[in-house]
C-alpha positions as CSV (number, residue, x, y, z in Angstrom):
1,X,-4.5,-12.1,20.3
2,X,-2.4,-8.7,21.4
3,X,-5.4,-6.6,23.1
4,X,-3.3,-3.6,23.5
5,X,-0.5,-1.2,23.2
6,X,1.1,0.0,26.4
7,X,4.0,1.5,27.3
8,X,3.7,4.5,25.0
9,X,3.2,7.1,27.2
10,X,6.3,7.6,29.6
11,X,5.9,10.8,31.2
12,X,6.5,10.7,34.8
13,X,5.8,14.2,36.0
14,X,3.0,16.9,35.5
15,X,5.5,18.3,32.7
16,X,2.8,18.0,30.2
17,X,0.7,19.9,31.6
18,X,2.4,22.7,31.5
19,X,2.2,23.5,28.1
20,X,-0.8,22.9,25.0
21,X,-1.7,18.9,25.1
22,X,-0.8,17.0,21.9
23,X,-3.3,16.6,19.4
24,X,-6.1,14.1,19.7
25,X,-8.2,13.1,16.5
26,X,-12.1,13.9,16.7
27,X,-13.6,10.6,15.9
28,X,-13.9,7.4,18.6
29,X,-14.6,4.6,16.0
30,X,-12.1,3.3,13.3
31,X,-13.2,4.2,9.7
32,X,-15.6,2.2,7.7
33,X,-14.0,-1.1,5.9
34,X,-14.8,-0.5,1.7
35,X,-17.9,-1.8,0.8
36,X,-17.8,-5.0,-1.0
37,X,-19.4,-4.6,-4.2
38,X,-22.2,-7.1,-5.6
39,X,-21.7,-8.9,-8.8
40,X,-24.1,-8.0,-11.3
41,X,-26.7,-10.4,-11.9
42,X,-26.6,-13.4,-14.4
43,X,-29.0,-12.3,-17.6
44,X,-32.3,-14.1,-17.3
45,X,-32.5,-17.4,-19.6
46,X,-34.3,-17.1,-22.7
47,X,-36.1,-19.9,-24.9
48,X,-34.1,-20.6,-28.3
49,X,-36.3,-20.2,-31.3
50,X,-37.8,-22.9,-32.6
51,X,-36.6,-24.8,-36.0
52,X,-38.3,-24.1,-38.9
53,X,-40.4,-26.5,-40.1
54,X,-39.2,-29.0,-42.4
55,X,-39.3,-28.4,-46.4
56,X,-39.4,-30.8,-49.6
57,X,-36.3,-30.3,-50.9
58,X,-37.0,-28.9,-55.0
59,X,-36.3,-31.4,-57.4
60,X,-32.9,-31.8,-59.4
61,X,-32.5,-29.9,-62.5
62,X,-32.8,-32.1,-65.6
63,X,-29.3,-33.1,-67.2
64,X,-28.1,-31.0,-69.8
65,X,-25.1,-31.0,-72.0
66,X,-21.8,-29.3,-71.2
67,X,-20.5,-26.4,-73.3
68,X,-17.8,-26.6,-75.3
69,X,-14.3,-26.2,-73.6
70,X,-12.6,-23.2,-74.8
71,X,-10.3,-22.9,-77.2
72,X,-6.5,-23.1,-75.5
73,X,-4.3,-19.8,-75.0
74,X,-0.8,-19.2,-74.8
75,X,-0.3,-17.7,-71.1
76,X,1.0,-14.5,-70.6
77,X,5.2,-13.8,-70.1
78,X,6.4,-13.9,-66.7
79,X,7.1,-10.6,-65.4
80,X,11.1,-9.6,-65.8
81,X,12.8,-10.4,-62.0
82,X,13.6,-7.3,-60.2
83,X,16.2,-7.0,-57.8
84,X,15.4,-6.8,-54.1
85,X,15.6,-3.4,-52.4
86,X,18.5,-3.7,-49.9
87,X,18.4,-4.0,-46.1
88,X,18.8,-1.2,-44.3
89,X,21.9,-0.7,-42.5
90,X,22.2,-2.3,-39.4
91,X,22.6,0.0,-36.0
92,X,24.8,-0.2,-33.0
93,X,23.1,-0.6,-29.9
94,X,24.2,1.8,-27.0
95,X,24.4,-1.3,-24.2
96,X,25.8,1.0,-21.8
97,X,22.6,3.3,-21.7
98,X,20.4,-0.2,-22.0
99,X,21.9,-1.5,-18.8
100,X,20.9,1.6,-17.4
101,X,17.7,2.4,-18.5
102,X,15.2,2.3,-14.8
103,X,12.3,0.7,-15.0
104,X,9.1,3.3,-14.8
105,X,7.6,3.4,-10.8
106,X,5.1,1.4,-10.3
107,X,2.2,3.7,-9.6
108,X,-1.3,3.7,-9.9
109,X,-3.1,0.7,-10.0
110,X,-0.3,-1.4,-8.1
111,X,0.0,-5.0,-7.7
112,X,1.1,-6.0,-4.2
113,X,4.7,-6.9,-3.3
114,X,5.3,-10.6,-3.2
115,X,9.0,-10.3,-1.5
116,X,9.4,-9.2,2.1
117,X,11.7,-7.1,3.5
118,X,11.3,-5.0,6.9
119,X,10.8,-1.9,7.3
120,X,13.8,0.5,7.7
121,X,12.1,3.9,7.6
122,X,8.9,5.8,8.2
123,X,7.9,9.8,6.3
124,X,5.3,11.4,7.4
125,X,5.4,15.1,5.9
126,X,2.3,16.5,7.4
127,X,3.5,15.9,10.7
128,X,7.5,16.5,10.1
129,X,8.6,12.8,10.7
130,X,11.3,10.8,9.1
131,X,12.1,8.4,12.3
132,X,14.2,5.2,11.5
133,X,12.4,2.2,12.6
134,X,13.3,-1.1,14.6
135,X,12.1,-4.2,14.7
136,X,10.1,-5.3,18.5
137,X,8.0,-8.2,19.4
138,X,5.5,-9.2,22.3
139,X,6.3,-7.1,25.1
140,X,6.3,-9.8,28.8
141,X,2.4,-8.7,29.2
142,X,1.4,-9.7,26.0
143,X,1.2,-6.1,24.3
144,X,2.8,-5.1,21.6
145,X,6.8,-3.5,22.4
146,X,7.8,-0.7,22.1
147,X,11.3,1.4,21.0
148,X,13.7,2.0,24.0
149,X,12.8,4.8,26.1
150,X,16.2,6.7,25.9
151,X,15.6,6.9,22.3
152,X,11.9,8.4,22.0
153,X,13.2,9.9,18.0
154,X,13.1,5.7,16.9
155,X,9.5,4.4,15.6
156,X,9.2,0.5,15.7
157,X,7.7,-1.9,13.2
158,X,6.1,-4.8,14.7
159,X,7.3,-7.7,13.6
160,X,4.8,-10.2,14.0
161,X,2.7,-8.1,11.5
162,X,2.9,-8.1,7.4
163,X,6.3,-6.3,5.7
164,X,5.1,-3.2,3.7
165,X,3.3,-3.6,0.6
166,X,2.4,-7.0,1.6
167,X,-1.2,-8.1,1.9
168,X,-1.7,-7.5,5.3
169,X,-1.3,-4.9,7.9
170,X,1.3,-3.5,8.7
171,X,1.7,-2.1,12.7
172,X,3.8,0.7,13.3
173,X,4.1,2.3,17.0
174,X,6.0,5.0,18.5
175,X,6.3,6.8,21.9
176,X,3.8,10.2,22.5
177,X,5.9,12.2,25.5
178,X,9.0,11.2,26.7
179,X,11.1,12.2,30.0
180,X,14.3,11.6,28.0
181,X,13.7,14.7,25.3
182,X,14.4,18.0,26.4
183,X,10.9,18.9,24.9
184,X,9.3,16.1,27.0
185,X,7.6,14.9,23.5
186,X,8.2,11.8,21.5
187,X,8.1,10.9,17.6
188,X,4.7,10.3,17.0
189,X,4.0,13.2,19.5
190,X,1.9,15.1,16.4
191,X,-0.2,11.4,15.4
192,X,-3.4,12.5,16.1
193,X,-3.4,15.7,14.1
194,X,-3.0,13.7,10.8
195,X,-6.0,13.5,8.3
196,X,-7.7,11.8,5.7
197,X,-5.6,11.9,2.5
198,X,-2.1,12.3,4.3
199,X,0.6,10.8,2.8
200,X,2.9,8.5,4.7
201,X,6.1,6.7,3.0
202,X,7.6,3.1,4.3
203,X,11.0,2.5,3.1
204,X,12.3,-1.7,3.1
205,X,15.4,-3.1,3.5
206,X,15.7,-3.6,-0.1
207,X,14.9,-0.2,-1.4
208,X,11.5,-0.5,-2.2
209,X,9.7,2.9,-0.8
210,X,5.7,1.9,-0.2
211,X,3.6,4.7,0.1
212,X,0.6,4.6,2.0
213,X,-2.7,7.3,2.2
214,X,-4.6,7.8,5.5
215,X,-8.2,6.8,5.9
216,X,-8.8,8.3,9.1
217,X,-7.5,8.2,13.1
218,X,-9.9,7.3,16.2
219,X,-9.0,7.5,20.0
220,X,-9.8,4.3,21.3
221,X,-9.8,3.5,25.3
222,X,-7.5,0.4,26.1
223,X,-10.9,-0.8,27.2
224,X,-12.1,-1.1,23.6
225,X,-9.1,-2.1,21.8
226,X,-9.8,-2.7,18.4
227,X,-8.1,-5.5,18.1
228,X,-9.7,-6.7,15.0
229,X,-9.2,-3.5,13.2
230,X,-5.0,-3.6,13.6
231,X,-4.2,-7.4,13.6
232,X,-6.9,-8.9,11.1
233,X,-6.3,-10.3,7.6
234,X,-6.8,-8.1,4.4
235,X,-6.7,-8.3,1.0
236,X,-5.2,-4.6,0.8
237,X,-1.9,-4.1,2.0
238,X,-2.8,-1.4,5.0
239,X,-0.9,0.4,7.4
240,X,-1.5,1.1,11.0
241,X,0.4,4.0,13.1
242,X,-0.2,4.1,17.3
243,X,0.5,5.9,19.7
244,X,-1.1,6.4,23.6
245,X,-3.9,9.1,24.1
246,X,-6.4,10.3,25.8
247,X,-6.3,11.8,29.1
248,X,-3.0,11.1,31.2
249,X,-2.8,10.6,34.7
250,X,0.3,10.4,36.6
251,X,-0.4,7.1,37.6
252,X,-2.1,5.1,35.4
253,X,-0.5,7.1,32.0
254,X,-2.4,7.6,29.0
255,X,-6.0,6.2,29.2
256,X,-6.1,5.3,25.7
257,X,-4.4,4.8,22.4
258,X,-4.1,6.9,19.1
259,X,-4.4,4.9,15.9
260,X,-4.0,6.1,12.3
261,X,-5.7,3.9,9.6
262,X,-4.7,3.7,5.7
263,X,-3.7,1.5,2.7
264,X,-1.2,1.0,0.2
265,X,-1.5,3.7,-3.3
266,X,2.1,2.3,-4.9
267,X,5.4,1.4,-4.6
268,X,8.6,2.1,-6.3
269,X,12.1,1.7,-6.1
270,X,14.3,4.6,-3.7
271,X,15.2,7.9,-5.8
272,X,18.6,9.2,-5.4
273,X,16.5,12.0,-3.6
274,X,14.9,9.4,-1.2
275,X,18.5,7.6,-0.4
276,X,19.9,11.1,0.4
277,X,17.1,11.8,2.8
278,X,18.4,12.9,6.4
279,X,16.6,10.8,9.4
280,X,15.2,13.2,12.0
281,X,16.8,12.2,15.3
282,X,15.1,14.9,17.4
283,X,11.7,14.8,18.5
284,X,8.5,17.8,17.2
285,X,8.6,21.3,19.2
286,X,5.2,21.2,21.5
C-alpha cells in the first residue's frame, strides 16, 4: 500500500517566499463518505382470516319441463363487401442524416463506464487548468511518480488506479512550484483554492469526456496519509487531485500534501467544442 505522494514540491530556493504562498484548503480531514441508507423494514406479518364455516348446500330445484324451441328465422343478408382503404404511400428514408444522427449525452443519472481507456486530459475551470496528462507508476520509494520536472505544465494519471468513469478511484497528481517555470509555480499550483461543487472534466483516449464534481479538499501531513481515502475500492466512480502542501522548508520540501475529493455526475462523448480545446502549456501567474 502507497503511503504517500512525494516529489511534488521541487523548489530549491527561498523563491517562494518572496511572493503570496499558494492556496491551502481550510479543512484537515477528508470529507464524509455518503451515508449508506437503511432498507425500510419488512411489514409486520398478519394472521389470514379464518374460513367461513361450512354451509348445507340448498337442495336442487325440482325438474321441470323445457320450453318450447323457437320458431326458426331466416338470418339476416350479409353486409355488401367494401373495398379496403388504401395504404398510405410509402416514404424515403433520408439514410444519410440517420447515419448521422448523435446519440443524446449521457447525463444525469449515469451508468458507469464499462470500457477503459486512460486518461489523456484534465479541465479544471475554476482554477484555469487544461494540462495534458501522462501515464506514471510507483516511484523507487514506493510513492506514487510524478510528471518530469522540466515539464511542471504536464498533470499525471496514475496508472495503477481506475480509468475515468470506472468504478473506482481515479488518482491524479501534479507538481505545486517548480524551479523550471519562469513563475516558479507548477500546474496544480491553484489546487487548494478549489471548492465544493467545482467542476472538473477527464477526457479518455477514446473520446469519452467524464465529468467529475468536487466534494471537498483537506491538507493532510505525510504523517497521516490517508491512504484509505485515495486507493480504496468504491462503488462510485471518484476522482482524486494531489498536490504537496503545507509549510515548505528548504530542506525537507513541502510537509504535507493537498488532496481534492469528488465523484463522477456524467459522461459523454467529445463535442467538436471540446476536440478544438487548446492545452495550457504554461503554468498559473502567482
Amino acid at each position: 500500500m502507497l503511503v504517500a505522494v512525494c516529489g511534488l514540491g521541487l523548489i530549491i530556493s527561498d523563491q517562494l517566499g518572496r511572493a503570496a504562498p499558494p492556496p491551502m484548503p481550510a479543512a484537515t480531514t477528508p470529507p464524509p463518505e455518503p451515508a449508506a441508507t437503511t432498507p425500510p423494514p419488512e411489514p409486520a406479518a398478519t394472521t389470514p382470516p379464518p374460513e367461513p364455516a361450512a354451509t348445507t348446500p340448498p337442495p336442487e330445484p325440482a325438474a321441470t319441463t323445457p320450453p318450447p324451441e323457437p320458431a326458426a328465422t331466416t338470418p339476416p343478408p350479409e353486409p355488401a363487401a367494401t373495398t379496403p382503404p388504401p395504404e398510405p404511400a410509402a416514404t424515403t428514408v433520408d439514410s444519410h442524416r440517420a447515419r448521422n444522427v448523435s446519440p443524446s449525452p449521457h447525463r444525469g443519472s449515469t451508468p458507469l463506464l464499462t470500457t477503459n481507456a486512460r486518461p489523456v486530459r484534465v479541465d479544471i475551470a475554476a482554477i484555469d487548468v487544461a494540462a495534458p496528462l501522462i501515464a506514471v507508476g510507483n516511484a523507487p520509494d514506493g510513492t506514487i511518480g510524478v510528471p518530469p520536472p522540466k515539464k511542471p505544465y504536464l498533470a499525471a494519471w496514475y496508472k495503477y488506479s481506475v480509468t475515468p468513469g470506472r468504478p473506482g478511484r481515479t488518482v491524479i497528481v501534479g507538481h505545486l512550484d517548480s524551479r523550471f517555470s519562469s513563475q516558479y509555480t507548477a500546474v496544480f499550483y491553484r489546487l487548494g483554492a478549489l471548492k465544493r461543487g467545482d467542476k472538473v472534466a477527464v477526457r479518455r483516449a477514446d473520446g469519452v469526456v467524464v465529468e467529475y464534481v468536487v466534494d471537498g479538499a483537506s491538507l493532510q501531513s505525510k504523517a497521516r496519509f490517508p491512504a484509505d481515502q485515495i486507493y480504496g475500492k468504491s462503488e462510485r466512480s471518484e476522482l482524486r487531485l494531489i498536490t504537496c502542501g503545507g509549510t515548505y522548508d528548504k530542506a525537507a520540501g513541502w510537509s504535507g500534501n493537498i488532496i481534492v475529493y469528488g465523484h463522477m455526475t456524467s459522461w459523454h462523448r467529445m463535442t467538436p467544442s471540446e476536440r478544438n480545446a487548446p492545452l495550457k502549456y504554461g503554468t498559473p501567474r502567482r
